[in-house]
Structures are given as C-alpha cells and as structure tokens.
N, C-alpha and C positions, 0 to 999 in steps of 0.2 A: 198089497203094498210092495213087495219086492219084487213082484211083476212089474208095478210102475216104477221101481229104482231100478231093475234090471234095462227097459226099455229105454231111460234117461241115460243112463253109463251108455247105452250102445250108442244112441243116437251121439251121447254128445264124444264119444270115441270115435263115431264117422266125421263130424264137426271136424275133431280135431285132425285128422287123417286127410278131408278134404284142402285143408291147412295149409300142410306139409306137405302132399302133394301140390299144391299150385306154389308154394315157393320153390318146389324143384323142379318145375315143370318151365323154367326161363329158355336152360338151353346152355350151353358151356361157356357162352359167349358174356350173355345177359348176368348170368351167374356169376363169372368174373368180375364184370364190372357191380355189380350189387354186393358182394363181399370184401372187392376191393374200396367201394366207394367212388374210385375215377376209372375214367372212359378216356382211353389213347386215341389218339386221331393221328395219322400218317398223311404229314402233308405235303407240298412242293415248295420249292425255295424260290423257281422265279420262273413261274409259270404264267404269265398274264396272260389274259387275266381270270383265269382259272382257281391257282391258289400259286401264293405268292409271300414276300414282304413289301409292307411300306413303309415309310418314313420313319412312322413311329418302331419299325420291327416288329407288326402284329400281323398275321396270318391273316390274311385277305384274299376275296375273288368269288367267281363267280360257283363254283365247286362249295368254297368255304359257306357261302350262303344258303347251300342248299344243304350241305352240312350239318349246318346249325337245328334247321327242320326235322333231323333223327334224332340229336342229341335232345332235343325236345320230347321226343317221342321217348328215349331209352328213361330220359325222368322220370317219364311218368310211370313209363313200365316198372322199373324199379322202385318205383318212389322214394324216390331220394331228389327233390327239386334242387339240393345244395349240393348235388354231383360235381364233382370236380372234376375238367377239362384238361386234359392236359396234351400240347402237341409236340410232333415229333417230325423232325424234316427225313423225310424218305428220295431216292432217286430210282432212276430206270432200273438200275442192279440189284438194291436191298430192299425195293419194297413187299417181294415175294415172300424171302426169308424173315422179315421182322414182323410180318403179317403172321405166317406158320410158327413161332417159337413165341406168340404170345405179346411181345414188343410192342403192338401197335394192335388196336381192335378192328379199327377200321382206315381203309384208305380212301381217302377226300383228295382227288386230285383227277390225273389225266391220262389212266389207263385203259388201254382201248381193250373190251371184250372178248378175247379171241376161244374157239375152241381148242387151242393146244394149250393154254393155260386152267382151264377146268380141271386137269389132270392137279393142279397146285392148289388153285383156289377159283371158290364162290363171286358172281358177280352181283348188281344190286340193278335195277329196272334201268335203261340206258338213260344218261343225263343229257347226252351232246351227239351230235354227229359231228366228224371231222374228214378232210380229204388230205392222201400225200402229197405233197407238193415241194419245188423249187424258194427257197427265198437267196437273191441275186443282186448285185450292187446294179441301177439299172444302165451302169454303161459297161458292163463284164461282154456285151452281146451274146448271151446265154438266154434262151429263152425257153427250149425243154430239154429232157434227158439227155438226147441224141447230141446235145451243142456238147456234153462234160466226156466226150472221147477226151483220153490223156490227160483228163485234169484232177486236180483233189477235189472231193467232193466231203465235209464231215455231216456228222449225224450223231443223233445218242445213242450209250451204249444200252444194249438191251431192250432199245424200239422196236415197233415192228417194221418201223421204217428201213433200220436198221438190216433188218432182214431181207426186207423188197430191193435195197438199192443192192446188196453183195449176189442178191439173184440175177438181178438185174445186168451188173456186171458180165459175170460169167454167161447168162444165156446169148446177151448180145457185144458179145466180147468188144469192151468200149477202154474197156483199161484204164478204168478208174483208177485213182490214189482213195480208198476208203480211211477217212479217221474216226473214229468213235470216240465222243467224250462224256464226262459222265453228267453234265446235263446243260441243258438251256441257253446257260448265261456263257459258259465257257464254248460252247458250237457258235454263237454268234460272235465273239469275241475270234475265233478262228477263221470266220470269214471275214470279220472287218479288217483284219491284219493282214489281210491279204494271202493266209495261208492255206486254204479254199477259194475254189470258184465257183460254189454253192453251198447251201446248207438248207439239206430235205428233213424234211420233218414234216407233220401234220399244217395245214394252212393258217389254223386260227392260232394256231402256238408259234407260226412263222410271224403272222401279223402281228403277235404281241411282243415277238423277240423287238422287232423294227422299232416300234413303239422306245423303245429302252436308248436308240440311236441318239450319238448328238445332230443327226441331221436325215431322220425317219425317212425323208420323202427320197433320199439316196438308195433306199430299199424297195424292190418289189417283188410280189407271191406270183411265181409262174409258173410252168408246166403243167404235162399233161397229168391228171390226177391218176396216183395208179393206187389207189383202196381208200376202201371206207372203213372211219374206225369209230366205233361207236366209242363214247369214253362212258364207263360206269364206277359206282363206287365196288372195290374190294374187298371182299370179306372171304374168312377162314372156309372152308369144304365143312361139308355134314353140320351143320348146325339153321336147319330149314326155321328157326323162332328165329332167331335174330335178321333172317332173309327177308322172312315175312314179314316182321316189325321197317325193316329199312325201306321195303320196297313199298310198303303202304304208305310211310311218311311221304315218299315224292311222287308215287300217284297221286296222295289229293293234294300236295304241292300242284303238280299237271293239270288234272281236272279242274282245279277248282279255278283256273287261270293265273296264279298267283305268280306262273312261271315265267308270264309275258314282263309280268313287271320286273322280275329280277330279272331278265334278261336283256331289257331293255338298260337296267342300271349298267350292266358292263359290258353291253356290242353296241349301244348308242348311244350314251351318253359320256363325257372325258373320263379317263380311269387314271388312277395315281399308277408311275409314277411322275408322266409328265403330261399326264389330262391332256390324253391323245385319244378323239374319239375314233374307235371303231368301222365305226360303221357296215357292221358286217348281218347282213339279213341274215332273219332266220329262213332256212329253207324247208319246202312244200314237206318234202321229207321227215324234218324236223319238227314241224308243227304237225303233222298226223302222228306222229311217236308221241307226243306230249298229250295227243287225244287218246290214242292209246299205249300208253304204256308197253315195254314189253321187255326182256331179255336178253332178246336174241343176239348170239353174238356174231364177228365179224365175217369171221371164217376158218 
C-alpha cells in the first residue's frame, strides 16, 4: 500500500510540475500579457489604409485586420477570451522604444523589415511589400529623383526612406532641402502647402496619403522605385513563443486564402476616409510570399 501511495504522490507531483511548467513555458511576452490580463497594440494614426483612424476614432486598416487574427490567437493561448485590447498610437521615432521598455507588445502597422533593425527588435512573417517612391502635385513637372535637384523634398522621420533620399542626396549631389516629419499626415500636408516639391515615402502609403486630398486626382505616385520594403508586424528580441504564435496566426491567414479577401477589402474596394478605391493589384511577388510565407527582411 505505501508503494501504491508512494507511486500516486509521485505521479500526481509530475501532474502538478507538468502544470507549472506549461504556464511558464509562454515566454516573457505571453506571460505579460496573461498576468496582465491586456495586450497592447502599437498602432499608426494615419496610415491608409494600413492602420489608421476613422470617423468614429476607431483603429482601422488593413494591418489592423490582420491584427485582430493574433489577438485571436494570444486568447486562446492565454485563455483568457475576455482579454482586454488596448491601443496605442506609435510613429516612425517611438515605436522601437515603446516596443523595448514594455509600452506596447506588439506593433500592428507599417514597418519595413530591415536587417539593421534586428540588432533592436524581432520581426513577424512579412504582411505587405511596398516600393520607395515620389508622391507630386501632377503639374510640379517632377517626374523622378533627378527633377528634385535644388528643391525641398519631405519625408518621415526615422523611415527608411528617410535614409535612401539623404544617401541619395550626398551620392549624387542634387542639393536637396531634406525635411523630416514625424508622420504621414503632416509630410503631406507639407507638400500640399506648397513647402515641398515631393514627398517620398513608400507607394502604397503615398497612394493613401492622396486619398486624404480635397482633390486626390491633383496627386500622383511616380519615380523610379529605389527599395523594397517588406512591412511586418514588430515584436520584442529573444522571445521565439510569442514569434511563433504571431507568425503562425498569418500563415494560416495566407494559406488558407482568407488574405485575398481582406485585401481585396482595402486596395479594392472604397476605404473610409473618403471611399476612395484603390485600386492597387497585388503583385506576382506579393502573392508567392502569401503562398509562402517568410521573414526575410529588406536589407
């Protein structure tokens, strides 16, 4: 008999040890948010149609949608279906830092993958490709780089675009006016006043600026493209459970085709704020990354 209560204590001491281990086995990330109860999201203020506000002031876009699909996932991991969401508008400059000091768990927006950012933070399986480009009032007669000798040209601050045009500059000494602002709404707003004769930024993010215009068809995406940027979601360094949980929710988003639809919702169909469609194909590129999945970042 104490042979059989001996073997009962042990067995049900591995029980309870198998336990404890698997509630601590989430990951510093998961953990967080299962002790905390809510899940921070870092999002963009006016990103169309990516993640954004509308009308109503609610966190919207294409990003946000695909979004929703981890927080799904982190549920159920947790289990806690009554998670609480809560967002947090991020830009070019802070959303490294509020990523690393805990702020924000994950960032749901429009950051392009690059290997010099790995040294800071984790990225999530690619959601988008994007190309640099020109957005131009279409009578500026600017049509690529070469036209912005001696003119102002803005951008955001801490892009990588941001990067490409002040190389750009100096390599091919054009004597740009560079301005940096701190995001979206204000670069465009800089060029519609007349105080730029371009604003480079990524294309799809140019097309959604225009979109915002009181007279959109005054705008067009031109120049020669100089990089590809993959946009992924952001996460913290050293924490492979919660990579893995993220990056499996938008594979079988991908696989399973679910991505054609959401993406048809915001590059072809009208988008708030003023249900201006798109119309931006997906490219051959784009659709073999959504087949498979991958990482890889820009450069």
């Amino acid at each position: 008999m104490l042979k059989n209560i001996f073997y009962t204590c042990f067995a049900g001491a591995l029980l309870v040890s198998s336990h404890i281990a698997t509630a601590q086995s989430l990951g510093p990330t998961l953990d967080k948010i299962r002790a905390n109860g809510v899940m921070v999201i870092g999002h963009r203020e006016s990103s169309i149609p990516f993640s954004y506000y509308d009308a109503n002031n609610q966190v919207v876009g294409f990003s946000q949608d695909l979004c929703s699909r981890v927080v799904d996932a982190v549920k159920a991991r947790v289990g806690k279906p009554d998670l609480i969401v809560r967002m947090v508008p991020v830009n070019s400059q802070n959303r490294i830092p509020l990523l690393q000091n805990g702020t924000i768990d994950i960032e749901c927006g429009v950051t392009t993958n690059t290997n010099a950012r790995h040294a800071q933070v984790a990225f999530s399986n690619t959601i988008f490709l994007a190309l640099t480009r020109l957005l131009v009032n279409k009578h500026s007669g600017v049509k690529d780089f070469s036209d912005l000798a001696n003119k102002t040209v803005v951008t955001n601050a801490g892009t990588t675009a941001e990067g490409i045009i002040r190389r750009m500059n100096v390599d091919k000494h054009l004597d740009m006016n560079i301005v940096s602002t701190k995001d979206y709404a204000e670069s465009f707003l800089t060029l519609q006043t007349g105080r730029a004769a371009a604003f480079m930024l990524d294309d799809v993010l140019l097309s959604g600026a225009r979109t915002t215009a009181r007279e959109p068809d005054d705008w067009i995406v031109t120049g020669t493209p100089q990089s590809r940027e993959p946009y992924a979601f952001m996460l913290r360094k050293d924490d492979p459970q919660f990579k893995r949980l993220v990056d499996d929710a938008l594979s079988n988003l991908m696989k399973s085709g679910e991505i054609k639809t959401i993406y048809a919702k915001w590059f072809f169909k009208p988008v708030p704020p003023k249900n201006i469609n798109f119309n931006f194909a997906m490219t051959p590129q784009l659709r073999d990354l959504y087949a498979h999945p991958d990482d890889s970042a820009a450069y």
